[in-house]
N, C-alpha and C positions, 0 to 999 in steps of 0.2 A: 481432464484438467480445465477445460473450456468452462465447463458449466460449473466452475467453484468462482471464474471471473467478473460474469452478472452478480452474485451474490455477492462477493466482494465491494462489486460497486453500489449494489444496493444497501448493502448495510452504510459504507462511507459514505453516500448521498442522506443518509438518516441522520450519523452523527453531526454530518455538517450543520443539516437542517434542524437538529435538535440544540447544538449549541449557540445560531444564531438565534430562536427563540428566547432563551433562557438568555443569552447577554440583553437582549431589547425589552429587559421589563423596567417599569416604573413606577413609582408608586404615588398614587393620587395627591392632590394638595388643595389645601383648603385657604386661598388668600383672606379670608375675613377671619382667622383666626390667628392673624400673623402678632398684632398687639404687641407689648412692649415686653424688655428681660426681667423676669423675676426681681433681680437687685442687679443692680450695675452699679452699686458702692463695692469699694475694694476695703473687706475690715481691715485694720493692722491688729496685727497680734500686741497683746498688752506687754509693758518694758521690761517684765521680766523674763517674758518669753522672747523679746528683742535682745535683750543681753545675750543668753542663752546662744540664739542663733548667731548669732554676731561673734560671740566666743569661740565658735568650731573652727577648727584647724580642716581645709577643705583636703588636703594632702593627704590628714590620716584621723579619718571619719569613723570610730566606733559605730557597734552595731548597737549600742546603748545610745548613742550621738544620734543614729535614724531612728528609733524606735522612740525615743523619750526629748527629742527635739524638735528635729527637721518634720517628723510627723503631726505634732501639734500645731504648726506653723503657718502657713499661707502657702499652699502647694497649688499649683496650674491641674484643670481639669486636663486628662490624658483622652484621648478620644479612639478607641483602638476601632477599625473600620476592615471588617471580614472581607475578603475577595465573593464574588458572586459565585462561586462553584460553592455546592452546599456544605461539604466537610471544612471548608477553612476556616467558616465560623467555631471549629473546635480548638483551632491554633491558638487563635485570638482569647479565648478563654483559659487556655493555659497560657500565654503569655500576661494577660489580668495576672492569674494566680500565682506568678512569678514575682511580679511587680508587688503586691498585698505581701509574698513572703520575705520581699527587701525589708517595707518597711513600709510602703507606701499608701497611704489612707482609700480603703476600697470604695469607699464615698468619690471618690473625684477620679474614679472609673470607671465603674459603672454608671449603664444611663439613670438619671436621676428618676424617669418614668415609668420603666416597667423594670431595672434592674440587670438586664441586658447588658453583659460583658464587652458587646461592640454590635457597631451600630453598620446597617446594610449599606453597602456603597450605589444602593437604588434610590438613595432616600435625597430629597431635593437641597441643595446648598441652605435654602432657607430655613428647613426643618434641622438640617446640621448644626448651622450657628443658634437656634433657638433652645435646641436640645444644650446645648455649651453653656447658655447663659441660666440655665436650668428651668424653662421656659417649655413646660412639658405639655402645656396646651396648644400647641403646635403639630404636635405629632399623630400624623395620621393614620396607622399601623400599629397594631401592639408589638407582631414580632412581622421585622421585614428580610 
C-alpha cells in the first residue's frame, strides 16, 4: 500500500503542474496594428422595418415575429467566449447553434474573421473589442 502513495503524489504533482501551465498562456499582440473600427456608424433599419419592429407585442413574440422581424433588425454582436479547458469550446458552439435555431442572425456570432463560434478567453481585451467592432486586422491567431 505504501508504494501506490509516491505514485499518487507523483501523478497529483503532474496534474497540478500541467494545469498551471495551460491556465498561463497568452497570446501574442501586435500594438501597430490596433487602427480604427471597421464602421462605428450605427445603420437604422429602414421605416418599414421600424414599423414592423415597433409593432411586436414583447409579451407574445411569434416564431414568425423572430424569424421574419426581430431578425432583419439591428441586433447587438453576442460574443460567446470558451473557458480555457479544451472541450468547452464545444458548449459554446452548441449554445451558437441554439441561438441561430431561435432565430438569431449567425452573422452577429460568429467571429466576423475566421468564423469561430467563440472566441479564446487568452485573447487580449484589445483584440476582443476590435474583433466586436468587426476590426478583424487586429487578430493575432487564427484559432486560439
Amino acid at each position: 500500500m505504501t508504494a501506490t502513495k509516491p505514485g499518487r503524489a507523483w501523478h497529483a504533482a503532474l496534474l497540478v503542474l500541467l494545469v498551471a501551465v495551460a491556465g498561463c498562456a497568452t497570446q501574442p499582440f501586435d500594438n501597430a496594428n490596433l487602427g480604427s473600427a471597421a464602421s462605428s456608424e450605427t445603420v437604422a433599419p429602414d421605416r418599414r422595418l421600424q414599423d414592423r419592429l415597433l409593432a411586436l407585442d414583447p409579451e407574445h413574440i411569434s416564431d414568425a415575429g423572430v424569424r421574419e422581424v426581430l431578425a432583419k433588425g439591428p441586433t447587438p454582436r453576442i460574443m460567446l467566449l470558451h473557458g480555457g479547458v479544451y472541450p468547452v469550446h464545444l458548449i459554446m458552439y452548441s449554445f451558437g447553434q441554439f441561438l441561430t435555431g431561435m432565430g438569431y442572425p449567425e452573422a452577429k456570432i460568429r467571429d466576423p474573421g475566421n468564423g469561430d463560434w467563440s472566441y479564446s478567453p487568452y485573447l487580449r481585451t484589445e483584440q476582443l473589442a476590435a474583433s466586436s467592432r468587426g476590426n478583424t486586422s487586429t487578430m493575432a491567431c487564427d484559432r486560439c
